[in-house]
Phi, psi and omega in degrees: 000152194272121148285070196282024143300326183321140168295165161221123182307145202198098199236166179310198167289287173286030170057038127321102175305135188247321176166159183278167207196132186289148176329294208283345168260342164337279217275329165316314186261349156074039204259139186299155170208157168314176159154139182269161144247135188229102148304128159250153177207140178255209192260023179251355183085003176250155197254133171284112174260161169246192179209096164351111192301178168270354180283337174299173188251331161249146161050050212264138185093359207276131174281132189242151172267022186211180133298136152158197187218214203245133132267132178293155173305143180074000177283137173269164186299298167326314154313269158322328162298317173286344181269349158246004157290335162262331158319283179300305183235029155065025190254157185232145178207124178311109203286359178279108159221129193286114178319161167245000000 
């Protein structure tokens, strides 16, 4: 079920924190926010899609190629990706990543 309570980081244009901000006026305001993507790709070069619930609030039925979520304020990226890869697609996958 859609938390339209959920906080949402809610940052500028260069991805500035502007401050956290509830879901349903974000996305009502069209206010920029975090958010991870995660691509499958098997070794054939095909991207695993999903299909949109219809409870959703954007784009609800809509076949989508990628995954991921909402970052909580103060959530790092790397973090929420693992955390929604094992949530969303049962996949476990290890934060040992080299930074750039």
């Amino acid at each position: 079920m859609i938390n339209s309570e959920e906080l949402l980081y809610v940052v500028d244009e260069n991805n500035h924190f502007l401050g956290p901000q509830i879901r349903s006026i974000a996305h009502q305001n069209r206010l920029w926010h975090r958010t991870t993507g995660i691509w499958v790709i098997n070794n054939k070069g095909q991207i695993l899609c999903q299909k949109r619930s219809f409870k959703k609030d954007i784009k609800p039925g809509f076949w989508e190629a990628f995954f991921g979520g909402h970052l909580a304020p103060g959530e790092d990226y790397l973090h929420n990706a693992v955390q929604e890869s094992s949530e969303e697609l049962g996949i476990t996958i290890s934060e040992v990543v080299k930074r750039i």
